[in-house]
N, C-alpha and C positions, 0 to 999 in steps of 0.2 A: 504493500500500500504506500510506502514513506518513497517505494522509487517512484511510482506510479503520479505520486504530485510533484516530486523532482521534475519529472519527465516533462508534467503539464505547465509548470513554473519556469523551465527551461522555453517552451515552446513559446509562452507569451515574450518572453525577453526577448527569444530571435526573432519574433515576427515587432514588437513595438518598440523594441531595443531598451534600457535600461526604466528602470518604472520611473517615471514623471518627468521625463528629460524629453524637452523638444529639440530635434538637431537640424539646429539651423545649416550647418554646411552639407547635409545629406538629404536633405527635403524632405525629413521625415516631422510629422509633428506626431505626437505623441499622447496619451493619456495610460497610464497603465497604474492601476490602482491595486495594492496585494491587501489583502485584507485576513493576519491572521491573529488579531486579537479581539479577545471575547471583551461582549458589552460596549463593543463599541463600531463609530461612525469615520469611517474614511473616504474622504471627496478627494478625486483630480481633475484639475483641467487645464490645457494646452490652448492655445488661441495661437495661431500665426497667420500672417500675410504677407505673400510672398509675390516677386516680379520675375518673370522669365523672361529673359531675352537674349539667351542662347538657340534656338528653336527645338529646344527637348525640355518636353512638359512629363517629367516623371515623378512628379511630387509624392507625398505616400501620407496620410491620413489615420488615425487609428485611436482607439476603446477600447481598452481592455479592462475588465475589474474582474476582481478574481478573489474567493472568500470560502476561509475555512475555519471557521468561527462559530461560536454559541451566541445568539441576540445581536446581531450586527450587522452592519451596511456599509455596500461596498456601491463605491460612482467612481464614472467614469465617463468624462466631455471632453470630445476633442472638437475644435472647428478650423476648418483652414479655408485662405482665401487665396488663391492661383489668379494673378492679373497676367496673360499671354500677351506682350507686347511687342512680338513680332510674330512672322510667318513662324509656323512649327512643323518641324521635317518630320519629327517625334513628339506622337501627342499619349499616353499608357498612366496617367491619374488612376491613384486606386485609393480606396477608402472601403476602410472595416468598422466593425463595432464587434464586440466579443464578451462574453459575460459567464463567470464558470461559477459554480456553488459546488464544492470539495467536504464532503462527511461532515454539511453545515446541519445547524437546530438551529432554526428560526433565526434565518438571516432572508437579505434580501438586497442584489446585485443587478445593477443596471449601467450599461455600456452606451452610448449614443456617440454619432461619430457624421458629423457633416464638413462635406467640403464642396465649394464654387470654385468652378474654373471658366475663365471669362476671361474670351477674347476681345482685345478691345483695339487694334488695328494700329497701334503707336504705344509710346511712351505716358502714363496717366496718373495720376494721383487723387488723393481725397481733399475733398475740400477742408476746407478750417469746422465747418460743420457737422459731413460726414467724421473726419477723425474724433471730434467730439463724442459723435453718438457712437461710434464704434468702441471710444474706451467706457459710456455709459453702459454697454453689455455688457462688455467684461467685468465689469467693478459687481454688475449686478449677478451674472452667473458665479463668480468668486463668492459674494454673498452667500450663495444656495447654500453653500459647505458650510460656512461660520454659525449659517442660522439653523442646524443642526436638521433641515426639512426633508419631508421621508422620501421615500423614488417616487412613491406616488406623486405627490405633491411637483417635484420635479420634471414630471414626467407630464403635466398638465402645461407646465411654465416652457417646455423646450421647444412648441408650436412659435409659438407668440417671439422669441428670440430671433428664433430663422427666419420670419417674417420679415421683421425689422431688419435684420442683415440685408434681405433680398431687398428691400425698398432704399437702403443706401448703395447699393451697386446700382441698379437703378437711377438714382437720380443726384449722389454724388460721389461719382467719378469723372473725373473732367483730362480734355489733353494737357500734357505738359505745358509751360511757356515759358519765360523769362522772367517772371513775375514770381514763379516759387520754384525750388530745387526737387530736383526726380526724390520721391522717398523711396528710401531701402527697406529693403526683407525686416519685420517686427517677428517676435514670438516671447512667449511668457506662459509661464504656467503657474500651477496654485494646487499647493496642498493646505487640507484640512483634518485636522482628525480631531474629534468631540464623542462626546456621550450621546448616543440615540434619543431623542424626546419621544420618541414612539418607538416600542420595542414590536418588530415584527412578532406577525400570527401565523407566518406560515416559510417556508420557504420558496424564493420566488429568484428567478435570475431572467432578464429581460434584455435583449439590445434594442437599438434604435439606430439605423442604417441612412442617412436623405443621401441621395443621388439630384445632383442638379444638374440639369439640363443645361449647355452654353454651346458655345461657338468661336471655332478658334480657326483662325488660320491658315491654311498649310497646303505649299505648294506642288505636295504631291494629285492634287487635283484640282485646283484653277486660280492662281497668284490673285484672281482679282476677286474671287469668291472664297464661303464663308465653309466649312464641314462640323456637323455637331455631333459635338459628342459627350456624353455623360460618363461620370466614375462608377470604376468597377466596385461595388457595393457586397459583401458579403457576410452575413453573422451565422453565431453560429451558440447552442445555449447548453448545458449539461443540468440537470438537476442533481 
């Protein structure tokens, strides 16, 4: 049994790479949450926003929480933001969520895992408004963990988030000028660990996968035209 969760603890690290580390020089963002003490509440999450303009869009996304615990909860958020600002020769974005419950009693593990990738035909950035509201999510999904709230509850709030994302891609993203300097690759992450305000009833492990829809560039089929394409999305749960 003790190699059995080696094995499954090894497999989260290779696939999300060290737990809570977003790696900015490998286009990996990250959330990987282990969860192996009793009575209690562990939150991760990872945010980045990244600019490609190399034309290889292989970014990598990912949710892991993983819980082998007596009355405990285990999160896991990751969000990444891919801006494709040139033609892409290689376009292969993937994005996971992943949720394990390991010889738990009443625990309860939730993995959610979004990522945009958007094509936007040039050089762009956020307005002074959008970067605003963009650090107002984050500040607020960091909250979820401090304010000790159960997946349920979480899990009602992560609609309403990606909404507000997609409405600032949308309508603040603007081209480069002279007027403001190109912004670089962001990432940050957040850990929490607190005492449950609500001790689970049952044992429950859930992912939550969003694939967004974009359009990127790429001159293996018409330089002046658009090809869409969406991230490879996959979870996967054990009870």
């Amino acid at each position: 049994m003790r190699r059995r969760i080696l094995v499954l603890l090894l497999a989260l690290i290779a696939a999300f790479g060290a737990p809570g580390l977003a790696h900015a020089e490998s286009g990996q963002n990250d959330a990987v949450a282990i969860n192996t003490k009793d009575d209690s509440s562990l939150f991760k999450f990872a945010f980045a926003v990244r600019h490609v303009l190399n034309g290889v869009v292989d970014e990598e996304n990912g949710a892991a929480a993983y819980s082998q615990c007596n009355s405990c909860q285990t999160t896991a958020i990751a969000i990444e933001i891919v801006l494709v600002e040139a033609p892409a020769s290689t376009v292969t974005p993937t994005n996971r969520a992943i949720a394990i419950n390991q010889n738990c009693t009443l625990c309860d593990t939730f993995a959610s895992a979004y990522q945009f990738v958007i094509g936007s035909g040039g050089p762009v950035h956020f307005t002074q408004a959008g970067i605003k509201a963009l650090h107002d999510i984050r500040k607020e999904i960091q909250s979820w963990g401090k304010q000790g709230l159960s997946n349920a509850e979480i899990k009602t709030m992560v609609p309403d988030v990606i909404a507000r994302i997609e409405d600032i891609l949308k309508t603040q993203l603007v081209p480069d000028g002279n007027a403001e300097p190109h912004q670089g690759n962001e990432t940050e992450t957040e850990t929490t660990e607190t005492q449950p305000q609500t001790t689970p009833t049952t044992n429950t492990s859930t992912t939550d996968t969003g694939t967004v829809s974009s359009t990127v560039t790429t001159p293996t089929t018409d330089t002046t035209g658009t090809t869409p394409t969406t991230t490879a999305g996959t979870t996967t749960t054990q009870p």
